[in-house]
Backbone as CSV, one residue per row, in Angstrom:
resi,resn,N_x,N_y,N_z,CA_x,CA_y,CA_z,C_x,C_y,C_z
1,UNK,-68.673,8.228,-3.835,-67.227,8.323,-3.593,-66.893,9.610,-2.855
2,UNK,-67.671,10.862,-2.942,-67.143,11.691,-2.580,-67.948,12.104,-1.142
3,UNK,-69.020,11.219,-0.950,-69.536,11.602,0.337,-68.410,10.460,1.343
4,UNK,-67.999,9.484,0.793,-67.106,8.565,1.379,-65.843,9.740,1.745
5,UNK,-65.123,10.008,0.614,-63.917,11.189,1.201,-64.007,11.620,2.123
6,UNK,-65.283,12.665,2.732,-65.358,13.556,3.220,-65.442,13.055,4.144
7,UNK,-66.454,12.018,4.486,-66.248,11.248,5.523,-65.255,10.616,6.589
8,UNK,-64.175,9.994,5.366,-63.030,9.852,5.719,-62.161,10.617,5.962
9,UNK,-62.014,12.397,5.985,-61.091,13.359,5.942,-61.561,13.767,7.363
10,UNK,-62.959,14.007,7.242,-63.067,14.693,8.843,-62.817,13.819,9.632
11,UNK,-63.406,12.522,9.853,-62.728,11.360,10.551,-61.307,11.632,11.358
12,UNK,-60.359,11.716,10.157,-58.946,11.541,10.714,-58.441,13.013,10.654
13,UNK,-59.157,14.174,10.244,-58.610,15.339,10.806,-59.033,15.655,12.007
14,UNK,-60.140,15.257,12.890,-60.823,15.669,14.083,-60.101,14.519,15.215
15,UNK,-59.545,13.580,15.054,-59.148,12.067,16.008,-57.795,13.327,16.477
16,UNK,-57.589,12.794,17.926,-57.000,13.059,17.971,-55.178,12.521,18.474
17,UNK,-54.151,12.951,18.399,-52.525,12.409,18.125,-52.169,12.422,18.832
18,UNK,-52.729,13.052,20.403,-51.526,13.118,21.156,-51.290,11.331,21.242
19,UNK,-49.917,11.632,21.961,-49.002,10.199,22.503,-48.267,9.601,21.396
20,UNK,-48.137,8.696,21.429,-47.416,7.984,20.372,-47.587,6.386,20.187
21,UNK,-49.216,6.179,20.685,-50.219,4.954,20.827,-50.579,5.049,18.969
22,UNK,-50.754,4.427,18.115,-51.118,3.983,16.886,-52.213,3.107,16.441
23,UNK,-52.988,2.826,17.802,-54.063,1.919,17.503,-55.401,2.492,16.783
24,UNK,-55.688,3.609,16.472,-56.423,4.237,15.957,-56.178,3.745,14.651
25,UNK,-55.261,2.738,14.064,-54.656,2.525,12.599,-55.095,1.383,12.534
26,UNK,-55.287,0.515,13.601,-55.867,-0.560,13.101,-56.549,-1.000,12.542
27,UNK,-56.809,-1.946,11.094,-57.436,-2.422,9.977,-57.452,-1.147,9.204
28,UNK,-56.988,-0.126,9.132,-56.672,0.830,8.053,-55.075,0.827,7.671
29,UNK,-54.484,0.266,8.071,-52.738,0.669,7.476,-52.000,-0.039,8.607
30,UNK,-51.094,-0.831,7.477,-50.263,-2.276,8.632,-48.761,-1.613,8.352
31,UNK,-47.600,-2.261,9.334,-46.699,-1.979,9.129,-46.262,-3.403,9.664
32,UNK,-44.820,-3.796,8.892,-44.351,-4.875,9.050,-43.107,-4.594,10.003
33,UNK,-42.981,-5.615,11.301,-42.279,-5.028,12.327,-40.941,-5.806,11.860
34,UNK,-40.016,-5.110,12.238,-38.610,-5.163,12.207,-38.181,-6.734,12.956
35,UNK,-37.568,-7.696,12.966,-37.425,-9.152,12.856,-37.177,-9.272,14.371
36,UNK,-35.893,-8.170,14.894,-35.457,-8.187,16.085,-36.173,-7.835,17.240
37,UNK,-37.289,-7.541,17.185,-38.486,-7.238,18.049,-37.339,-6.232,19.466
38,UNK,-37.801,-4.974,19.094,-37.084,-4.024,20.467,-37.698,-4.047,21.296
39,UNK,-38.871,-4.119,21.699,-39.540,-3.760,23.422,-38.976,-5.026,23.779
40,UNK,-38.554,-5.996,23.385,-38.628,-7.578,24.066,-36.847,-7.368,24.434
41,UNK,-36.045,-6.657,23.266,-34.664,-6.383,23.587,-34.668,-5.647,24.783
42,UNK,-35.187,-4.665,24.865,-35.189,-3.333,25.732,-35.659,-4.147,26.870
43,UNK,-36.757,-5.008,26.875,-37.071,-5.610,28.126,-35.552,-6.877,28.985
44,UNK,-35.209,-7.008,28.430,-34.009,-7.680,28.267,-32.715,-7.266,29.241
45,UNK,-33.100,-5.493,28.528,-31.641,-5.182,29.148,-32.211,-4.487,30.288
46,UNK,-33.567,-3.912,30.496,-33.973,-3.710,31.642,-33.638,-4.142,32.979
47,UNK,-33.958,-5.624,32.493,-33.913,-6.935,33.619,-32.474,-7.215,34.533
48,UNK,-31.511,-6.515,33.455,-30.221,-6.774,34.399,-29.616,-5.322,34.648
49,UNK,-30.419,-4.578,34.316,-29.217,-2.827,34.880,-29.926,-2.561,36.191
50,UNK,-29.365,-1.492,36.583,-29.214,-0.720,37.743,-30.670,0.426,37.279
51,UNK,-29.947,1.053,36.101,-30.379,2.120,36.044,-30.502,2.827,34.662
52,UNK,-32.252,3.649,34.007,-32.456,3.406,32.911,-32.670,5.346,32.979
53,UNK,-32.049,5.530,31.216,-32.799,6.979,30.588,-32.743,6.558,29.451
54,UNK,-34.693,6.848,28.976,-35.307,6.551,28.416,-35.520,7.694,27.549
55,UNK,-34.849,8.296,26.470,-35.017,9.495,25.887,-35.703,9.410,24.968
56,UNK,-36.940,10.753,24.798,-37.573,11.233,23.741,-38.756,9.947,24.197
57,UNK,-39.282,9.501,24.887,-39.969,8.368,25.557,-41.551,8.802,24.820
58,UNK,-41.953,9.674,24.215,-42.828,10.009,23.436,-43.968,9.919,24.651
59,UNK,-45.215,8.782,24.960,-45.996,9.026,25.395,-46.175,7.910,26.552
60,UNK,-44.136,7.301,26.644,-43.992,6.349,27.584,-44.431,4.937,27.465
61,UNK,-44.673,4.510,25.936,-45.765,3.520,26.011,-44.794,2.334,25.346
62,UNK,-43.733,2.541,24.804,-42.599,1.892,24.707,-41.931,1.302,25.798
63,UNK,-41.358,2.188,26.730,-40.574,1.758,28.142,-41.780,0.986,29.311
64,UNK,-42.554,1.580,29.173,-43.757,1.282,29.917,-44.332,-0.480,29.376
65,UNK,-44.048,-0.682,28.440,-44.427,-2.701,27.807,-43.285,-3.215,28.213
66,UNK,-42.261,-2.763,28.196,-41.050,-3.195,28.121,-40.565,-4.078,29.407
67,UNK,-40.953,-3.804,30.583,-41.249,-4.987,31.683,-40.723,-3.848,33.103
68,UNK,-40.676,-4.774,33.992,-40.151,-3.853,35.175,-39.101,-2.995,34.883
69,UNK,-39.413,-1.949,35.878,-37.989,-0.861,35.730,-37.241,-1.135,36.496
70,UNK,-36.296,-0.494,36.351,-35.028,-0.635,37.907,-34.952,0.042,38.164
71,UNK,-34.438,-0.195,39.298,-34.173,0.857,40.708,-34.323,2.157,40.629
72,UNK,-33.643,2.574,39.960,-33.441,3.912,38.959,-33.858,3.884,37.601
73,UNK,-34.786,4.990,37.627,-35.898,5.191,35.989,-36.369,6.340,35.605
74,UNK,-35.580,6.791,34.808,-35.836,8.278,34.232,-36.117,8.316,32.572
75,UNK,-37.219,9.068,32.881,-37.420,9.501,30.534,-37.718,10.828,30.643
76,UNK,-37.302,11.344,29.470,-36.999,12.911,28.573,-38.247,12.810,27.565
77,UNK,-39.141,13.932,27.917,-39.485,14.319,26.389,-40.034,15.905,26.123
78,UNK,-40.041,16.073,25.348,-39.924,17.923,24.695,-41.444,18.139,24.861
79,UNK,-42.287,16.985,24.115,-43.928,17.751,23.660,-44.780,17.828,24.760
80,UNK,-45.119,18.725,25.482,-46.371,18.705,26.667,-47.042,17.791,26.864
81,UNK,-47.688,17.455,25.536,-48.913,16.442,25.573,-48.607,15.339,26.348
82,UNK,-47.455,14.904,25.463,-47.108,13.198,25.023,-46.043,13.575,26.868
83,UNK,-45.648,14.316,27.097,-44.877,14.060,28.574,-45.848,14.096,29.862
84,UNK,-47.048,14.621,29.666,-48.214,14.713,30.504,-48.633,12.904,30.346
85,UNK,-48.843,12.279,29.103,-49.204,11.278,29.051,-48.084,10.082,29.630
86,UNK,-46.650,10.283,29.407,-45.909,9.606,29.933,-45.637,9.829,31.036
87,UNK,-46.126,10.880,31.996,-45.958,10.735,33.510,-47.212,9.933,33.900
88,UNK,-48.339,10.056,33.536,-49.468,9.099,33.752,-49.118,7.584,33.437
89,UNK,-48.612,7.335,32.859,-48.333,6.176,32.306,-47.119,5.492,32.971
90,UNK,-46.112,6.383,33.511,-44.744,5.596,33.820,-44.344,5.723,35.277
91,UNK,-45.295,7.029,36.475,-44.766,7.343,36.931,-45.442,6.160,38.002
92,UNK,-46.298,5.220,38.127,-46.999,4.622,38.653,-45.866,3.062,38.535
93,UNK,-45.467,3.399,37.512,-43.961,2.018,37.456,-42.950,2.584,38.249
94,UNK,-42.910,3.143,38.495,-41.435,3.530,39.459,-40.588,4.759,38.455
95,UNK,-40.887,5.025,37.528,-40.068,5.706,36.288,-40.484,7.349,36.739
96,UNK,-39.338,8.372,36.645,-39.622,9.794,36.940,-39.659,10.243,35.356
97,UNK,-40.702,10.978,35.031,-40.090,11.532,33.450,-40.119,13.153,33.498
98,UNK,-39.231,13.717,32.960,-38.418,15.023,33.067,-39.295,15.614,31.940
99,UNK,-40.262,16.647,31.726,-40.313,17.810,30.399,-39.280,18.540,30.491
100,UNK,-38.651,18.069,29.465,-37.353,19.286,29.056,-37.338,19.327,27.196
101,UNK,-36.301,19.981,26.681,-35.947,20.501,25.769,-34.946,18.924,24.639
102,UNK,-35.376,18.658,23.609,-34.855,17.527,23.294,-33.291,17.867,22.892
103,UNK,-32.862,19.133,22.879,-31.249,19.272,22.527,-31.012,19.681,24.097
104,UNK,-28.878,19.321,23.855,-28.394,19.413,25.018,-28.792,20.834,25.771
105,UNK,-28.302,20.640,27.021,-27.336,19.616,27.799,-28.941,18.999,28.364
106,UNK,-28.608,17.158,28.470,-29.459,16.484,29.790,-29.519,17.081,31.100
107,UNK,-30.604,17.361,31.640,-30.377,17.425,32.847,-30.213,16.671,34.209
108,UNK,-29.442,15.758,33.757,-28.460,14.862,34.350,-27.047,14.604,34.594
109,UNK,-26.587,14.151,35.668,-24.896,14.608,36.221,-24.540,13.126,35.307
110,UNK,-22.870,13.405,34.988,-21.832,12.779,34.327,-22.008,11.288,35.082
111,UNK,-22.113,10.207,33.912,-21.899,8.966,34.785,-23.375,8.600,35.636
112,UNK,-24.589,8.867,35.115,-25.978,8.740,35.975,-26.845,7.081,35.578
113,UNK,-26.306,7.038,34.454,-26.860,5.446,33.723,-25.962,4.555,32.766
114,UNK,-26.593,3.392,33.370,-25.660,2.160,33.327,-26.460,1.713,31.947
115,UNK,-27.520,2.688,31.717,-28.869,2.276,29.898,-29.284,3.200,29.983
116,UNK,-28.815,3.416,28.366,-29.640,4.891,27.961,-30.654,4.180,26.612
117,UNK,-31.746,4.152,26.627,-32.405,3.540,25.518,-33.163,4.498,24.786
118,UNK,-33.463,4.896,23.729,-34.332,5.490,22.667,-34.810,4.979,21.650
119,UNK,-36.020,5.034,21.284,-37.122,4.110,20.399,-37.419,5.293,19.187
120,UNK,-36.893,5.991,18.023,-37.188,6.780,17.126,-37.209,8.287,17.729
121,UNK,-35.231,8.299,17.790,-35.602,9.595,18.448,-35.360,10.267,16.807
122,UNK,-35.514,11.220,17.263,-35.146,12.751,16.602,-34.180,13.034,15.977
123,UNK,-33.493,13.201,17.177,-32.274,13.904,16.657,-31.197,12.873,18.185
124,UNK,-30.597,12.598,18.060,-29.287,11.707,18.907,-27.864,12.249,18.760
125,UNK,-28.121,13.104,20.424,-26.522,13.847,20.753,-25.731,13.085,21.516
126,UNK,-24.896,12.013,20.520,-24.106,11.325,21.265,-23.571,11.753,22.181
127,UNK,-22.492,12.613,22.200,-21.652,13.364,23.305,-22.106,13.407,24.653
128,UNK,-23.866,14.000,24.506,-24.325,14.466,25.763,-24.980,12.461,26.319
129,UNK,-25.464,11.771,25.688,-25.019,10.108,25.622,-23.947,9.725,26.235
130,UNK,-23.083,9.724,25.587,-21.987,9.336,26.507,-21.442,10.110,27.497
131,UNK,-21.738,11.410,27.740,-21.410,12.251,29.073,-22.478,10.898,30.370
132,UNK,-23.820,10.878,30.147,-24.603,10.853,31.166,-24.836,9.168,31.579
133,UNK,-23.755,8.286,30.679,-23.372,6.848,30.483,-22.341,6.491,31.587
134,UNK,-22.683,5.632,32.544,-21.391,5.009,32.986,-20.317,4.387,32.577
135,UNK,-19.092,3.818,32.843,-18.183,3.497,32.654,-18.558,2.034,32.022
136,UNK,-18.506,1.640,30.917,-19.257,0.089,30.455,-20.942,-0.026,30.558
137,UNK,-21.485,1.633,30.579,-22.791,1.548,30.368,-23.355,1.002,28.567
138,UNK,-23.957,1.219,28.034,-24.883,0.469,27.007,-25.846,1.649,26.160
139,UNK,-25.719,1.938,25.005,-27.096,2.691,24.767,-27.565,1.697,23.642
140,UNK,-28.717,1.656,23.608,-29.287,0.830,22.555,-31.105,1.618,22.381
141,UNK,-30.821,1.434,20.934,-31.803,2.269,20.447,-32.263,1.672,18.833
142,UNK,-33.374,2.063,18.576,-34.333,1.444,17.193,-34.543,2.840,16.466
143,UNK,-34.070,2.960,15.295,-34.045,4.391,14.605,-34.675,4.309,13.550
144,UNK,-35.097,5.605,12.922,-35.801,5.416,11.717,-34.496,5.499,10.979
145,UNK,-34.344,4.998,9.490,-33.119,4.808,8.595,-33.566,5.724,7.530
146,UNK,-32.911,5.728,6.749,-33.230,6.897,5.030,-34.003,6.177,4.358
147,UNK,-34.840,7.417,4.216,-36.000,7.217,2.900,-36.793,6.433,3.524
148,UNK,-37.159,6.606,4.754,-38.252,5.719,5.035,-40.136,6.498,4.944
149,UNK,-40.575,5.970,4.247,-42.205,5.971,3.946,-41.758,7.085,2.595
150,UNK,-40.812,7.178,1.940,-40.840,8.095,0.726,-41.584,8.186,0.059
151,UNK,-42.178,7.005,-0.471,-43.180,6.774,-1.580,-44.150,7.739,-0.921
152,UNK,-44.683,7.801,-0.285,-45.525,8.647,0.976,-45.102,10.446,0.873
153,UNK,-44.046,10.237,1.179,-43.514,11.702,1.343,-43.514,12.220,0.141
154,UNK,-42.435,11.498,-1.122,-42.549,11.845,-2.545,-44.038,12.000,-3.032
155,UNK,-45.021,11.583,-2.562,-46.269,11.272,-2.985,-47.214,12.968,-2.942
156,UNK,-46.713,13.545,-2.097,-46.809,14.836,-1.148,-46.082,16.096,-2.013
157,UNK,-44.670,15.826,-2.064,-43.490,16.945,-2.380,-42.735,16.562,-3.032
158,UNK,-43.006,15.723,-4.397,-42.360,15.608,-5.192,-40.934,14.714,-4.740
159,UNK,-39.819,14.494,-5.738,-38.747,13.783,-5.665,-38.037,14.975,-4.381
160,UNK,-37.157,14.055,-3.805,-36.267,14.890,-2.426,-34.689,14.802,-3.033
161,UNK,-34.269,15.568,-2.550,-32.816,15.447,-3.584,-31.716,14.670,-2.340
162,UNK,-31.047,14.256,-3.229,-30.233,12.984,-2.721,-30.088,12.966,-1.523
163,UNK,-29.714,13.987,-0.744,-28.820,14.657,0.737,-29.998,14.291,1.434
164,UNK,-31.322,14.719,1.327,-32.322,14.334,2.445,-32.452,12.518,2.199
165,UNK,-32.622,12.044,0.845,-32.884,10.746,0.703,-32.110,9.822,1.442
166,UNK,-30.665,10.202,2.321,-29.672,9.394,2.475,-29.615,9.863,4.033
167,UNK,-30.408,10.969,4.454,-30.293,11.008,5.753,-30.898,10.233,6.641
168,UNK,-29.715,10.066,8.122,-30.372,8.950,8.620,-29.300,7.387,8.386
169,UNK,-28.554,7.328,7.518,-28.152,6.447,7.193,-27.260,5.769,8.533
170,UNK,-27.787,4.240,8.506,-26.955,3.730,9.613,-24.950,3.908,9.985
171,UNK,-24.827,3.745,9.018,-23.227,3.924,9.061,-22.713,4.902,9.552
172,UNK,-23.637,6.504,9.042,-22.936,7.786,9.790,-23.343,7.890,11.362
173,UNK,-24.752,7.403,11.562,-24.800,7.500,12.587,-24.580,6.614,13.753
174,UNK,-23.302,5.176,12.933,-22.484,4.386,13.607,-20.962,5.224,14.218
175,UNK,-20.881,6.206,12.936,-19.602,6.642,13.035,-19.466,7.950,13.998
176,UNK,-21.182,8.416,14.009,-20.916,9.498,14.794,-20.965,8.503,16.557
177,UNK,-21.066,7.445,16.767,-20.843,6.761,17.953,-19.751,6.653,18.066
178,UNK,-18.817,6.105,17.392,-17.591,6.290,17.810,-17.158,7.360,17.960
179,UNK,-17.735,8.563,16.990,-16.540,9.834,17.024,-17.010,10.205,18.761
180,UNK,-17.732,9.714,19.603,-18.368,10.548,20.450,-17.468,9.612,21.931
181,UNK,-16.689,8.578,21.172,-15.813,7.845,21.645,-16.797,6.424,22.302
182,UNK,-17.747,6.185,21.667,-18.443,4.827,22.491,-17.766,3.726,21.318
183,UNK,-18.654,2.398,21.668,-18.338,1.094,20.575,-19.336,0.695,20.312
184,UNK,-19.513,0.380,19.171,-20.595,0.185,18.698,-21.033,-1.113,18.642
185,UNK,-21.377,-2.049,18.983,-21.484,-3.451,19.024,-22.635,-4.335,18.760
186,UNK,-23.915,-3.372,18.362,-24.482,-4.217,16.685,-24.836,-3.415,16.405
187,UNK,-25.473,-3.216,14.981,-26.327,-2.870,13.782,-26.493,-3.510,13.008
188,UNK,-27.890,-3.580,13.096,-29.110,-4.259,12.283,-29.865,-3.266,11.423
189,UNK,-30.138,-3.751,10.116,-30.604,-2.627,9.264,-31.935,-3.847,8.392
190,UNK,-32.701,-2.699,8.552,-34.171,-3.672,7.460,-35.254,-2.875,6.613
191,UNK,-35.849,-2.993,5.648,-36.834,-2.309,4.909,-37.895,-3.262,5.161
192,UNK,-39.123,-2.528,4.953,-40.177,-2.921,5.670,-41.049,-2.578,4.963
193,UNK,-42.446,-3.370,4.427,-43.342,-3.272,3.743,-44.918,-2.029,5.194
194,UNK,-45.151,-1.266,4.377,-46.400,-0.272,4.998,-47.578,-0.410,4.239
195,UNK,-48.436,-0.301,4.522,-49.828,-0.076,3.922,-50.984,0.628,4.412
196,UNK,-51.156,1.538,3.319,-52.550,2.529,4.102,-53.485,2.244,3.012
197,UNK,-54.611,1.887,3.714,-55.884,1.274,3.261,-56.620,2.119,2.914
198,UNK,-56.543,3.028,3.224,-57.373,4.195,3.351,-57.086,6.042,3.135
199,UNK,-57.324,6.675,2.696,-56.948,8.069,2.454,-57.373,8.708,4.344
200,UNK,-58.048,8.349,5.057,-57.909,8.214,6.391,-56.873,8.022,7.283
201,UNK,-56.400,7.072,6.792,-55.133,6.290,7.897,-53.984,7.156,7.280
202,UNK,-53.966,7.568,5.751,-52.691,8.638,5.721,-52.691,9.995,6.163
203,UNK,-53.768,10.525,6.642,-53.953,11.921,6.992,-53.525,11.796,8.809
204,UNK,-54.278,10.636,9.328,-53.899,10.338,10.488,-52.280,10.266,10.687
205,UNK,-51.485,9.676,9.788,-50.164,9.345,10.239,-49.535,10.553,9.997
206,UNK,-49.932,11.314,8.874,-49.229,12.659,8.387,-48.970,13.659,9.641
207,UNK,-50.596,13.881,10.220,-50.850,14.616,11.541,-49.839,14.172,12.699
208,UNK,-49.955,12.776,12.379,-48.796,12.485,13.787,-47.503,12.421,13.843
209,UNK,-47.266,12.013,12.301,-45.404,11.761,12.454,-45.296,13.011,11.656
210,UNK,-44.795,14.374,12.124,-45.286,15.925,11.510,-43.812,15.718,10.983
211,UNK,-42.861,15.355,10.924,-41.608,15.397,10.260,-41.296,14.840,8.652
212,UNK,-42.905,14.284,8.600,-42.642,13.063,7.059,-43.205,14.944,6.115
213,UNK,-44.096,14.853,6.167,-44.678,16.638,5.501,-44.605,17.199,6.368
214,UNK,-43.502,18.717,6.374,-44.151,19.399,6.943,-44.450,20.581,6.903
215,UNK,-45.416,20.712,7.649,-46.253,22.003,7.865,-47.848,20.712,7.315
216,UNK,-47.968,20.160,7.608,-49.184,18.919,6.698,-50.290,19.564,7.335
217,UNK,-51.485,20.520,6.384,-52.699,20.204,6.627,-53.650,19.564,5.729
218,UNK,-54.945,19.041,5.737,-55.774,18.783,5.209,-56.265,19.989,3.936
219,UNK,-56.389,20.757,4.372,-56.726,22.308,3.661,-55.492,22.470,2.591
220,UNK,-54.160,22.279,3.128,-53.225,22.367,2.032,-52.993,21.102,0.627
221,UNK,-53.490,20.442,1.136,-53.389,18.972,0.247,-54.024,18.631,-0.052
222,UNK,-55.609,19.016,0.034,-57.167,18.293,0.151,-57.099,17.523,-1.452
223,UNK,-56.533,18.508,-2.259,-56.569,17.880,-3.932,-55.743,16.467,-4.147
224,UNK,-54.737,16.417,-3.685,-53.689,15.340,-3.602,-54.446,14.257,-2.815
225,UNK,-55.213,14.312,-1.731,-55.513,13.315,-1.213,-56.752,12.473,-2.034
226,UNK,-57.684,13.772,-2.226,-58.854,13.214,-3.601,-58.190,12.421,-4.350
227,UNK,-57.290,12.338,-4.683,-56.163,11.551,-5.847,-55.977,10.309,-5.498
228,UNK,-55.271,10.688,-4.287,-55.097,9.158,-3.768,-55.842,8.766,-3.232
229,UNK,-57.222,8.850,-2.868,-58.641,8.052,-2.206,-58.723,7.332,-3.354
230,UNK,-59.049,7.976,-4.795,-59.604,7.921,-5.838,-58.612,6.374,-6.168
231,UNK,-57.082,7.229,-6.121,-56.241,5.763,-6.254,-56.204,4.602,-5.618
232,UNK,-56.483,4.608,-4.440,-56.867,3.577,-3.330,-58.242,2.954,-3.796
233,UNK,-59.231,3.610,-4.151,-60.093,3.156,-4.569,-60.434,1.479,-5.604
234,UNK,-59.051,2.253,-7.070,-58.787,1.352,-8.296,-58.066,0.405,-7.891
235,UNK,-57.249,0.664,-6.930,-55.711,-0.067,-7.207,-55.747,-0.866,-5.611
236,UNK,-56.381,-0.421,-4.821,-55.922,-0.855,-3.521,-55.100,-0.237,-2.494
237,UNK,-54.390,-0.872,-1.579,-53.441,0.016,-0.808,-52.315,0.914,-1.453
238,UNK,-52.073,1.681,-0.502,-50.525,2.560,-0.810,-50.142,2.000,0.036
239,UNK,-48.921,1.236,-0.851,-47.573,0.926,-0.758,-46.178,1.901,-0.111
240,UNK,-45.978,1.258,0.773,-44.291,2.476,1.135,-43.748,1.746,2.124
241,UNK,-42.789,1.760,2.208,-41.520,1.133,2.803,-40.450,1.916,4.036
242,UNK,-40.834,0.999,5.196,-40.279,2.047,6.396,-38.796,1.968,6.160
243,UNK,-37.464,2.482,6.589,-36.307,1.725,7.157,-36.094,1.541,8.493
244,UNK,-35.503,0.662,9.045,-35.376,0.742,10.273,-33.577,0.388,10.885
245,UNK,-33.551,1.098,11.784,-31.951,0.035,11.694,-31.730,0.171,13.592
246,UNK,-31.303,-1.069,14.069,-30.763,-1.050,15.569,-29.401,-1.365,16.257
247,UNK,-29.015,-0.086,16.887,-27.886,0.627,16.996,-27.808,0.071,18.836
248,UNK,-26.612,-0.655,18.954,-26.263,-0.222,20.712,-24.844,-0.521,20.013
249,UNK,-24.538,0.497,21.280,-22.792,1.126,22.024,-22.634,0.988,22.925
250,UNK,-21.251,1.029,23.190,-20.830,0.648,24.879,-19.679,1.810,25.004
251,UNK,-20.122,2.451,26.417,-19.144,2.943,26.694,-18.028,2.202,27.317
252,UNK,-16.555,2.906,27.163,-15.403,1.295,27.419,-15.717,1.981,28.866
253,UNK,-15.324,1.142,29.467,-14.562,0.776,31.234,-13.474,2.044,31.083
């Protein structure tokens, strides 16, 4: 068992994260996809705009399935890596992608896109959204919701007190669409079954999605994870539950 651990720790502490590709997870930890399938939406609204910003585009591999671009094709993202990888990846589609800073201001003029799309951003500054939105432009976006993978996180740092458990929640960040003066014209909200097979596949996801623990190393947790190998072992998978919820607005005419 314990030459297995070790095995499995260096494994997924040495692999490496850049981008925001997940296939390294395969047959170690499933996630159950959200009903409304977004790259197929996003491909959708592609097909009839003018003109797309693709924010926080991670490693481009979202916008990039999503089908032809139009005419006009721009994505934002903050991390070196993952924007080095999304110019390789997008700039060969017709798509320009910008390294910049994920808080305002865009560096884009008032009125530049007719679709602003984002796939799990961060942080979402409506205002500077609807500044860089045309007149009856569209943003539509797939967000992470509250308390998603807790069991996971709690598993790590103990119970989270209410205020973080509830952040994220679709409604405020319906309401901060309107306050930013757009319309909001659906939301879809879903919980979602996860599974990590492996004390592997959770060190891998920890490393990559750095916002669920953070500061997450191997060295800081090594005891906790022995725990849960050990538990994975008796019991089978860890169990945890994503949220997800999908948000588009319209700016009026």
């Amino acid at each position: 068992m314990d030459d297995e651990f070790d095995r499995l720790v260096a494994e997924a502490d040495a692999v490496s994260v850049e981008g925001w590709d997940f296939s390294w997870l395969d047959g170690r930890a499933t996630e159950q996809r959200p009903s409304w399938g977004y790259q197929k939406l996003l491909g959708e609204r592609l097909a009839r705009t003018d003109s797309v910003l693709d924010l926080e585009t991670g490693g481009g591999e979202v916008l990039a399935g999503a089908g032809p671009m139009p005419p006009v094709a721009a994505a934002t993202e903050s991390w070196p890596p993952n924007a080095a990888e999304a110019m390789r990846l997008l700039h060969p589609l017709g798509a320009v992608v910008v390294a910049c800073p994920a808080e305002p201001p865009l560096p884009f003029a008032d009125g530049s896109f007719s679709l602003v799309s984002s796939r799990h951003p961060v942080t979402v500054w409506w205002e500077e959204i609807a500044r860089v939105l045309r007149p009856g432009g569209t943003y539509f976006s797939q967000q992470v919701g509250p308390s998603s993978v807790f069991e996971l996180v709690e598993y790590f740092l103990g119970p989270q007190p209410e205020e973080v458990r509830r952040a994220r929640d679709p409604e405020d960040t319906a309401a901060a669409a309107r306050a930013a003066g757009l319309e909001v014209t659906d939301l879809r909200v879903e919980r979602l079954r996860t599974e990590f097979r492996d004390v592997g596949a959770v060190i891998y996801f920890l490393r990559k999605v750095i916002w669920m623990v953070p500061g997450f190393t191997v060295g800081q947790y090594r005891d906790r994870l022995r725990s849960l190998h050990e538990r994975i072992g008796r019991e089978g998978p860890f169990v945890a539950h994503t949220a997800r919820f999908l948000i588009e607005a319209r700016k009026p005419e």
